[in-house]
N, C-alpha and C positions, 0 to 999 in steps of 0.2 A: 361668198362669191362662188357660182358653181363654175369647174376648174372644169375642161373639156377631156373628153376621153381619147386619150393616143390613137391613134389608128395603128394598122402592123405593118407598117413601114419603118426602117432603119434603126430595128434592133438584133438583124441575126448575124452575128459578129461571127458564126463560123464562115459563111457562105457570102461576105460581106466583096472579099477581090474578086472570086468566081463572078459576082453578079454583075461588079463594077466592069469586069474582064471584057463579058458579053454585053455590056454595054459602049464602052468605050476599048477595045483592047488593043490600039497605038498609042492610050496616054501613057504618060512615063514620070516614075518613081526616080528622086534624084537626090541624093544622099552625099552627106562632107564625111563617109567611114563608113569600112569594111565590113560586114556584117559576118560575126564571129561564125555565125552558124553554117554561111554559106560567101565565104571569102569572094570564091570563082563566079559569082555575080557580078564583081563589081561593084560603078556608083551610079550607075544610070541599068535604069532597064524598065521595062516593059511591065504594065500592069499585067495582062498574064502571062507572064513570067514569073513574079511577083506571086500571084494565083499559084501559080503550078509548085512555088518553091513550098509555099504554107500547107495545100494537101500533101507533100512530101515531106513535109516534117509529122504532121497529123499522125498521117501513117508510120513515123517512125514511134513518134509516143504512143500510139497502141498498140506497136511490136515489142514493146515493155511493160506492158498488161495496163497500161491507162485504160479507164474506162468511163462511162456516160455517169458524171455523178460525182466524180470522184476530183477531190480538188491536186489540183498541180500549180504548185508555187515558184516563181521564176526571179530569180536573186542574181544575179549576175555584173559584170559588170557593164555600163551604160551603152546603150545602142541601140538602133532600130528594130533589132532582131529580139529585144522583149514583146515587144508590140506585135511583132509578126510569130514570135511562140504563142503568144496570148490568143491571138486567130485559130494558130493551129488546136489547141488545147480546145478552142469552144468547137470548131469543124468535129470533135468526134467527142461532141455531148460532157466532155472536163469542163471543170469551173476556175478558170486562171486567178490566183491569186497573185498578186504583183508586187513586190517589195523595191522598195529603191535601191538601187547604186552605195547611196550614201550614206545606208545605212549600218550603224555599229555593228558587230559578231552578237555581244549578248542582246542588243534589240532583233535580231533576226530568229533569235532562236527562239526567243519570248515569243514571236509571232508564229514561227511556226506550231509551235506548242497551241495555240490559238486553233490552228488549221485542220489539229487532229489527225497527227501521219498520214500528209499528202506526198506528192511527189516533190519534189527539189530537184529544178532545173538549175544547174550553175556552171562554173567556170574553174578551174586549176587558178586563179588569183585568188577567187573568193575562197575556195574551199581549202589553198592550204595557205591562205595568211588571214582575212577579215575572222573566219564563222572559226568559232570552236570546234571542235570534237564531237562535240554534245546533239550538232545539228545529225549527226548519222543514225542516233538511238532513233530521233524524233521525226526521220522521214520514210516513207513504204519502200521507196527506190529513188537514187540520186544519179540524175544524169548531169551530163559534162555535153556544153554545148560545143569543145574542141579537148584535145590531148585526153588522159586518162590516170585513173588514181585507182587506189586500192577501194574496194568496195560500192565504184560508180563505174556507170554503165556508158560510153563515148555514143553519142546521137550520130558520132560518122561512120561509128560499126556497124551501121541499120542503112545506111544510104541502100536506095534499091528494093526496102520494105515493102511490100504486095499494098498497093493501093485501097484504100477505105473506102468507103460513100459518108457524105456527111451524114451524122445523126441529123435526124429533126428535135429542133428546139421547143422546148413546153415554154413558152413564154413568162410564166409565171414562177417560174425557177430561177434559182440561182446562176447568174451569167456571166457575172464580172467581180471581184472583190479587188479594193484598192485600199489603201491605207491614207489617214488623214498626216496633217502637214505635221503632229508631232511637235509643235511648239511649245506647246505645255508639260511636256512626257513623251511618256510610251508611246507609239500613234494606235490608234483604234483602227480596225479593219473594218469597214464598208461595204455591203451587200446589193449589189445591184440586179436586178433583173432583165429580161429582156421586154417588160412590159416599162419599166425604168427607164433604161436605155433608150427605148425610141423616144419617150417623153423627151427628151431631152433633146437626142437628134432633130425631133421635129421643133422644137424653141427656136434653134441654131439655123436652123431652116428657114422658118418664117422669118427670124431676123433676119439673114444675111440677104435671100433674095430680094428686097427694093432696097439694097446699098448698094449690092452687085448681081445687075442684072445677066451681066455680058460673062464671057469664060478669062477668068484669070491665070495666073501663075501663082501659086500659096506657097509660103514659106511658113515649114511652122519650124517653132524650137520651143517646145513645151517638154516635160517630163515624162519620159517613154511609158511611166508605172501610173500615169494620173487618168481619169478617165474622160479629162478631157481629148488625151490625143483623139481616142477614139470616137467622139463624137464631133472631131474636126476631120480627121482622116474621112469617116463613113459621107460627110458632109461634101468634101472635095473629090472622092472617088466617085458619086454617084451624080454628079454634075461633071464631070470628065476632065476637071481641072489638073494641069499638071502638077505635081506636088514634090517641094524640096524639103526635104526634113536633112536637121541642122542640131547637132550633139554640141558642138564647141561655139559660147558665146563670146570671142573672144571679137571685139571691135573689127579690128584687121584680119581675122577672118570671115566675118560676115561680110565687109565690105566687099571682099575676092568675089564671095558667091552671088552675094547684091548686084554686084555691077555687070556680071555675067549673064544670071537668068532673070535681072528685070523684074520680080515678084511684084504683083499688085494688091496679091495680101499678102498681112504681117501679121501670124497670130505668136504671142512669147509672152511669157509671164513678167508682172512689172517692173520688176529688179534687172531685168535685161534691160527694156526698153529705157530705164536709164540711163544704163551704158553705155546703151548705141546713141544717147544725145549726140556723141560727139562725131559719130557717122552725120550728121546735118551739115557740117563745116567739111566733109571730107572731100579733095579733089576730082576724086570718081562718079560724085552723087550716085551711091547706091539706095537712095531712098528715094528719088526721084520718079519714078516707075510706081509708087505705089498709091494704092488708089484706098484703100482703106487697110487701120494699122487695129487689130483686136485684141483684146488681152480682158479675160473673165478672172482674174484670181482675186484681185485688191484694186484698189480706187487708184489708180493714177495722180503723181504730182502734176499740178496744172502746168510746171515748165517743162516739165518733158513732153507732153501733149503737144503742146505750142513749139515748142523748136522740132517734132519729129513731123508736126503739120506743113511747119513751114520748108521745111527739107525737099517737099512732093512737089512735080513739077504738074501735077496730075490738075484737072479745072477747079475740081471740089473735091477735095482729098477730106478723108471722116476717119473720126478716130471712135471706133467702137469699145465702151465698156460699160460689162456684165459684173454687177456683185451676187454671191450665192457661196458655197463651199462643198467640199466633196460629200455630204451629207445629202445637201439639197439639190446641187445644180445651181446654174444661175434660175436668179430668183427676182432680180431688178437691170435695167438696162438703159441707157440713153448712150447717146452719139454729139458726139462735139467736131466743130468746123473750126477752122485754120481763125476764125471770126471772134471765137471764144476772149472774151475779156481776160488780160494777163491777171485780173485781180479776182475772177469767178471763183467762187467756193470750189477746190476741192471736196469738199467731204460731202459732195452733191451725187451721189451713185446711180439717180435716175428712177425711174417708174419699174410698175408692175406689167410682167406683157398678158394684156388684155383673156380671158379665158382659158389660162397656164399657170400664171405666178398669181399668189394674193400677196399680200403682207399687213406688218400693223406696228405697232410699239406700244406698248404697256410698260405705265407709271409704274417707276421703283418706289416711289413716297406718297402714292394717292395724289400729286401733283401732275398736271397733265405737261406730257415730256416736251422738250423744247429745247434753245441752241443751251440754255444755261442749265437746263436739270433732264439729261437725255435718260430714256425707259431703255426696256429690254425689246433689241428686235425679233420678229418672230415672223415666219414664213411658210409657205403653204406651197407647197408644188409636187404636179403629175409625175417629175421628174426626182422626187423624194425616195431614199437609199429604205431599205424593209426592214434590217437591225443592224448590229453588230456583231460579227461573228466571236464566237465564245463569249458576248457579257450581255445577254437580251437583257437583265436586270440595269445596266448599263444605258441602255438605249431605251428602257421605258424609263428611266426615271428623267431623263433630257427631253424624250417626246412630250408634246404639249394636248391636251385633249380636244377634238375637233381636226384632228391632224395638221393642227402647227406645229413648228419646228423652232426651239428656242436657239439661236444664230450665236450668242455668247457676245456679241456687240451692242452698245447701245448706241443710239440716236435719237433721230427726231424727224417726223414727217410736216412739210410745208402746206402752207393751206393749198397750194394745187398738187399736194400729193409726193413731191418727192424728196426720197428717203437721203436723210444725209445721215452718216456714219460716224461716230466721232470716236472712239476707242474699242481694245475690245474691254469686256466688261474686267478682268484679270490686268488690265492695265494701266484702267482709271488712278491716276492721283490726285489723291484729294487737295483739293484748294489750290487747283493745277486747272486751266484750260484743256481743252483736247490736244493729246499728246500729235495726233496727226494733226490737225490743225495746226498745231507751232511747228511743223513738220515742214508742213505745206508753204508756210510763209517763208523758213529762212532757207529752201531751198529756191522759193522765187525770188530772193533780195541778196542773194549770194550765187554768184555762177562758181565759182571756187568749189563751190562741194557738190563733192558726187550722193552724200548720203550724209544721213543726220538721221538718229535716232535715242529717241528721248526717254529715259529708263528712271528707277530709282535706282539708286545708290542704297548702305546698306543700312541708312536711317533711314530710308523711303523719302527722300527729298530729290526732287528731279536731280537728272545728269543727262544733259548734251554727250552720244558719243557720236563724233563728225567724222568722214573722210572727204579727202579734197584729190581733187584732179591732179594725176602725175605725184601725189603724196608731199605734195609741195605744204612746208607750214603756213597754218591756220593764218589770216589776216586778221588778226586781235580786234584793232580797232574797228575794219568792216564788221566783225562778230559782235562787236560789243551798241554800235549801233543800231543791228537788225532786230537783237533781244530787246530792243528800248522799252517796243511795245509790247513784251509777252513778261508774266509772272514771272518772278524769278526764278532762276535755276544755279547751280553749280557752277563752276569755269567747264568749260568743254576736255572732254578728254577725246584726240586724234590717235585714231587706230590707223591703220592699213586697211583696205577693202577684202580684201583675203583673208582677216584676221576674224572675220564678222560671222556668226554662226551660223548657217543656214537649212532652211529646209530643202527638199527635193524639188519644191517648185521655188525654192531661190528666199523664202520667206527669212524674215531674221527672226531666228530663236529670241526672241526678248526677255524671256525667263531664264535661258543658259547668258545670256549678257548679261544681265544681271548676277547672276553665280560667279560670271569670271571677273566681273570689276569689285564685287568684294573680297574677293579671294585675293586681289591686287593691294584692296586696300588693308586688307590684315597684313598682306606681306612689306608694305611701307613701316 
């Protein structure tokens, strides 16, 4: 499939509010928190404003010898003001490296070690309680985005820094580094460029425009350190959309902000969009105003689809979802109506977008893949990440020849083409259906649970771990009906929702739950 060549539209992340500024500079930036960096903003302001705040940080990380090339790693704790360092970083030719919030001390440092003494942006929490000591040997210079420490340099001691010009961006250079979800380990750090970046932008583009032709209001709540924000931001800044970004997924506070500014997109990773199911029943209708709800990370259970559809008071309300991973990008896509049958396969992720994505599945057995013996999926896009930083060995031996990309999931493609997903390949159990699939059914035949997630135990025989609404006990007998028709499994073990391991984009560690429910079961 020959894959189209990006154009040089919406990948220069320094100059990305400047442009947006001078195109629209009354829309407005609308945030639920303080942005550590620049308190005295506020939570509403002005896209240049916004503009002017990022060349005046730019300029202050190059009044600390930042320079064109040179990578700057930003660890902090959660806020919109990563994403807005991360501008500033690429405005004068730096390569922002992005680590989570939620990540451990020894993983941060591991990563920087990776980075090769970059700079370290952070905070007085991170630096004297998460990050070791160790992160000081390992960085060029450590700035503090407020207050002040021994050996770091305060970004408010620079307010006023003599103004910069942006660098010009070599396209073909390193642009953006982000780290993967980390569910299996360590997470790998991800190379993007800005010939990458646009790739992508422009995917998100051509889809969004004949969903949503008109100007909306977007809410995103995605992860300040993923590169999706940024290829949702670039997407809503340069179509002049006003834009609320949203740190705290808490039901009762989204609803506040819902019901207030009306959002007509919804973009959040899927683990949220759970949550908010019960924003559908809320007295406010804060979902009602939305005209399409997006989420590219993981496949959607088909009740949360269905009750966040039915929530919209909108004519034709769509629910947009992309499967792909920070590797690739999205890679596959379809759209579902309020219309969707409550019994449609989940594990249905959708097509390829025409002259952008390819894809395939290749037989694990010489047998051709299908719902009962699914291949390895494997994917092809313009918007595809150039290696791993510090493990190119790494990264050649995962890339595929022809430049496919082996995805680590298996499934199976339908004779009209589209890809359904059934585990990933590290979570297959044997003489077990798809672990999502049993997923998918006992969260459609159970309103009681918020989440259900199907592991082994530490004989490798499935285990149910469930949480239920309000943390109310399990309904035995509903449970034991729903499982009638799925292979057997264990008796279910109810955790708490908070107890559940998670990645920075909300993902559940299934390999650390697995660790902690043996470690439960030696301790019986």
């Amino acid at each position: 499939m020959l894959l189209q060549r990006p154009t040089s539209r919406g990948g220069r992340l320094g100059t990305l509010l400047d442009e947006a500024a001078a195109r629209h500079p009354a829309n407005v930036l609308i945030l639920d928190h303080d942005l550590d960096v620049a308190p005295e903003l506020g939570r509403r302001a002005t896209i240049a404003e916004v503009a002017d705040l990022v060349a005046d940080l730019a300029s202050r990380l190059w009044a600390t010898g930042v320079r064109p090339g040179h990578r700057v790693v930003v660890h902090k704790s959660d806020g919109f003001d990563i994403t807005l360092l991360a501008l500033a970083a690429a405005r004068i030719g730096a390569v922002p490296v992005l680590l989570s919030a939620a990540l451990d001390g020894p993983t941060v440092l591991a990563l920087l070690r990776r980075a090769g003494n970059p700079t370290l942006v952070t905070d007085r929490v991170k630096l004297d309680g998460d990050l070791p000591p160790a992160v000081l040997a390992e960085a060029e210079r450590v700035l503090l985005v407020s207050g002040s420490s021994p050996g770091a340099v305060g970004l408010a001691d620079l307010a006023g820094a003599e103004r910069v010009a942006p660098v010009a961006e070599d396209p073909g250079a390193p642009a953006l580094i982000t780290h993967t979800s980390g569910t299996t380990g360590v997470p790998k750090l991800a190379v993007q460029t800005g010939v990458t970046l646009r790739a992508r932008y422009q995917l998100h583009a051509r889809a969004l425009a004949p969903l949503v032709p008109g100007r909306e209001t977007i809410a995103l709540h995605i992860s300040f350190v993923h590169s999706r924000m940024v290829s949702m931001l670039s997407l809503a800044l340069r179509r002049g959309f006003p834009v609320v970004v949203l740190s705290d997924e808490d039901p009762e506070h989204i609803a506040d902000h819902f019901a207030r500014f009306r959002p007509g997109i919804v973009e959040a990773h899927p683990n949220s969009f759970m949550d908010w199911e019960a924003l559908a029943d809320h007295p406010r209708r804060p979902l009602a105003g939305v005209r399409l709800f997006s989420s590219t990370f993981d496949a959607l259970h088909p009740r949360t689809v269905r009750r966040l559809l039915g929530a919209s008071s909108r004519r034709a309300p769509l629910f947009g979802q992309m499967y792909g991973q920070t590797e690739s990008g999205p890679a596959v896509g379809r759209v579902f109506t309020r219309y969707r049958s409550p019994h449609a396969d989940g594990r249905c992720v959708g097509f390829p977008f025409t002259g952008m994505t390819a894809v395939r599945v290749l037989s694990r057995n010489g047998r051709t893949p299908s719902a009962a013996d699914p291949g390895h999926i494997e994917v092809r896009t313009k918007g595809h990440f150039v290696t791993y930083l510090g493990e190119r060995e790494r990264y050649e031996q995962m890339a595929a020849p022809g430049g496919w990309w082996r995805m680590g999931d298996v499934g199976y493609r339908t004779r009209w083409g589209c890809l359904h997903v059934l585990d990933r390949e590290v979570d297959v159990i044997d003489d077990f259906c798809s672990t999502l699939e049993a997923e998918d059914r006992l969260l459609g035949s159970l309103e009681q649970l918020s989440e259900v997630i199907i592991v082994r135990d530490g004989t490798g025989a499935p285990v149910p771990v469930v949480c239920t609404r309000g943390d109310v006990p399990l309904d035995v007998g509903a449970w034991r009906e729903a499982v009638g028709c799925l292979p057997p499994m264990a008796e279910p073990v109810q955790w708490r929702a908070e107890e559940l391991p998670k990645t920075a984009t909300m993902k559940i560690k299934r390999r650390e739950l697995e660790r902690i429910l043996a470690e439960r079961q030696r301790a019986l």
